[in-house]
C-alpha positions as MATLAB code, in Angstrom:
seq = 'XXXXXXXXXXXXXXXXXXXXXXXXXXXXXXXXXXXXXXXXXXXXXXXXXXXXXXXXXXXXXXXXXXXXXXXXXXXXXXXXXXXXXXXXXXXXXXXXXXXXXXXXXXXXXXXXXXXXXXXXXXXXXXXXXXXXXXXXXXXXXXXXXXXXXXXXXXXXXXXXXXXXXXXXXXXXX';
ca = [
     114.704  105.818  120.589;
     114.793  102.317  120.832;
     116.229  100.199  117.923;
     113.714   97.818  117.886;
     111.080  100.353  117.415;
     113.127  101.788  114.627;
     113.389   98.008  112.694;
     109.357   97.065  113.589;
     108.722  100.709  111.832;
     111.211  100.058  108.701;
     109.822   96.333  108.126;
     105.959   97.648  108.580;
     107.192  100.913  106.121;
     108.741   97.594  103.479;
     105.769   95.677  103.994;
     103.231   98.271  102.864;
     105.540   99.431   99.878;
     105.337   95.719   99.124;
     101.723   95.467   99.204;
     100.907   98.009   97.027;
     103.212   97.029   94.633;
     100.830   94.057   94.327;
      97.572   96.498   94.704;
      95.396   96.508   91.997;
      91.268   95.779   90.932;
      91.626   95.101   86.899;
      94.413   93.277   87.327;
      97.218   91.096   89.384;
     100.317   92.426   88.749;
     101.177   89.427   86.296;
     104.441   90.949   83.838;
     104.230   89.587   80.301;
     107.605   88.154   78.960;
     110.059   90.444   77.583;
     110.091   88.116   74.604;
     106.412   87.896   73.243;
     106.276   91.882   74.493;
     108.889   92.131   71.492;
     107.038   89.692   69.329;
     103.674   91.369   69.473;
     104.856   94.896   68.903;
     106.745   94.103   66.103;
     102.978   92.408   64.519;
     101.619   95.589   65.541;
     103.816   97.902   63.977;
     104.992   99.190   60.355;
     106.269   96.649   58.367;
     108.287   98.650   56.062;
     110.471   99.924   58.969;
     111.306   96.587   60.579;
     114.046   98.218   62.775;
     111.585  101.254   64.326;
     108.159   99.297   63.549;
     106.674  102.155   65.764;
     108.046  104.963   64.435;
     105.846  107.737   64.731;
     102.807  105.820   66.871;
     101.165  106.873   69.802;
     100.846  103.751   71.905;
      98.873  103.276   74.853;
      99.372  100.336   77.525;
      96.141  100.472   79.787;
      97.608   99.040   83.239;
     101.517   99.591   82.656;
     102.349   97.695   85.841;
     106.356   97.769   86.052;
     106.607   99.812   82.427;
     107.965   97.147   80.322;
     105.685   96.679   77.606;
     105.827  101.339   77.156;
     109.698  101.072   77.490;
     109.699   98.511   74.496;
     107.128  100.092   72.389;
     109.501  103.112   73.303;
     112.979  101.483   71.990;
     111.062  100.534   69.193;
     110.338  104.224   68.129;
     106.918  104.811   69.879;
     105.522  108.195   71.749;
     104.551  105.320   74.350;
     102.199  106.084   77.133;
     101.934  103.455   80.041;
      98.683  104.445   82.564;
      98.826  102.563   85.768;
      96.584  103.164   88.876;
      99.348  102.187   91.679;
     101.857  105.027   92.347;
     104.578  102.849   93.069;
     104.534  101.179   89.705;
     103.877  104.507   88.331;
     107.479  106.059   90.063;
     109.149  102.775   89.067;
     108.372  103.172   85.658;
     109.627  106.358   85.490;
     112.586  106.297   87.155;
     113.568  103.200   84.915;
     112.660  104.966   81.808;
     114.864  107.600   83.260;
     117.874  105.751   83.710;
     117.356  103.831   80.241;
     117.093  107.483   78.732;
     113.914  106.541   76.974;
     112.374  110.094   76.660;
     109.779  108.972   74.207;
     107.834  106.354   77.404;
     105.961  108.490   79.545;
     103.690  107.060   82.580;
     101.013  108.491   84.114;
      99.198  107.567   87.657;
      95.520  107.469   86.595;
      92.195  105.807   86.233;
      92.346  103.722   82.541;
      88.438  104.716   82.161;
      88.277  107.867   82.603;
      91.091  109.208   80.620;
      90.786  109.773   76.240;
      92.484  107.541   73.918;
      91.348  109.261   70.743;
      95.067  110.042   69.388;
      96.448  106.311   70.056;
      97.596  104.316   67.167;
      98.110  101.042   69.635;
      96.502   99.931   72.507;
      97.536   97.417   74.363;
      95.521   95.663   77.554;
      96.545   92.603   80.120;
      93.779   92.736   82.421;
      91.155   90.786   83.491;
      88.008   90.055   81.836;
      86.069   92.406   83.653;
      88.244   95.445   82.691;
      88.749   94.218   79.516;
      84.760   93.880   78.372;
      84.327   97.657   79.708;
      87.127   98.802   77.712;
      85.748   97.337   74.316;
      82.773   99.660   74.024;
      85.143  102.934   75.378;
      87.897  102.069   72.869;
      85.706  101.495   69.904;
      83.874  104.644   70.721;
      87.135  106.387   70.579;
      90.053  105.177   68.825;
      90.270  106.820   65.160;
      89.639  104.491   62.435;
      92.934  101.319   61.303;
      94.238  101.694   65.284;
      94.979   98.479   66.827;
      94.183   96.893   69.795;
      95.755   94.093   71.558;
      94.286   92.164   74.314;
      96.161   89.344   76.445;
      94.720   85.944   77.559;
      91.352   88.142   77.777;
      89.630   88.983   74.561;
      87.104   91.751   73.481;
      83.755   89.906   74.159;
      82.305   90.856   70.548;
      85.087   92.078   68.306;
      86.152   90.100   65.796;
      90.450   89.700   65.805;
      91.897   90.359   62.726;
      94.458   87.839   64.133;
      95.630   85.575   67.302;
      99.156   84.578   67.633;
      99.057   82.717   71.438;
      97.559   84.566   74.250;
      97.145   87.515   72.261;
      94.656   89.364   69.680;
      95.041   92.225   67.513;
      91.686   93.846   66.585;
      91.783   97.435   64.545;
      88.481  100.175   64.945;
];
């Protein structure tokens, strides 16, 4: 076999893993900053645990991208859930969660509006408008009553937040 035919196969086999890793309708893959991740689950959780705020949540990241918002919500005591529609970011994920040992962040390869969120405690969304205005009527619909939602630089069009700190808001069913 000739090795050129072997390197044009590996770069065109790189190119479309990088490609998909990029893939997405609702959303670029944009990551959020491992700082304000912290920040805004903290907000969101229990304030009488300040070490575990998330102790015994179920949280939900619609669009988990690379995982890093679920692996947080996971070190910080959650049963956290990330839901992403590209496989690759889906295997990521989970192979990072893996090697962290983080048995509590699970991620699952899936549609975000077709699947139930009726056991979440926290929800959190970075997509784009779009996404986010079809998710407000779903989520309201479902969530039990006092769970929170958090929405970045796109808000819920007719929700009221219960509070903004940046690009993000926190609105509760």
């Amino acid at each position: 076999m000739d090795i050129t035919l072997i390197i044009s196969g590996g770069i065109l086999i790189g190119c479309i893993i990088a490609l998909s890793w990029f893939a997405g309708s609702d959303a670029p893959y944009v990551p959020t900053k491992m700082d304000k991740i912290k920040e805004i689950l903290k907000l969101a959780g229990d304030k009488k645990t300040p070490v575990f705020p998330l102790i015994g949540k179920k949280f939900y990241e619609l669009g988990s991208g690379d995982g890093r918002v679920v692996r947080e919500a996971a070190r910080l005591g959650a049963k956290a859930f990330g839901i992403e529609q590209s496989w690759i970011r889906v295997l990521y994920s989970r192979w990072k969660s893996h090697n962290l040992k983080l048995n509590n962040a699970k991620f699952m390869h899936g549609n975000i509006f077709k699947k139930n969120y009726k056991d979440a405690d926290i929800v959190y969304i970075y997509l784009l408008s779009k996404a986010v205005k079809r998710l407000e009527k779903k989520l309201s619909n479902e969530l039990k009553k006092e769970s929170v939602m958090i929405t970045q630089t796109y808000h819920f069009p007719t929700l009221k937040p219960f509070k903004k700190t940046d690009d993000f808001w926190f609105y509760k069913t």
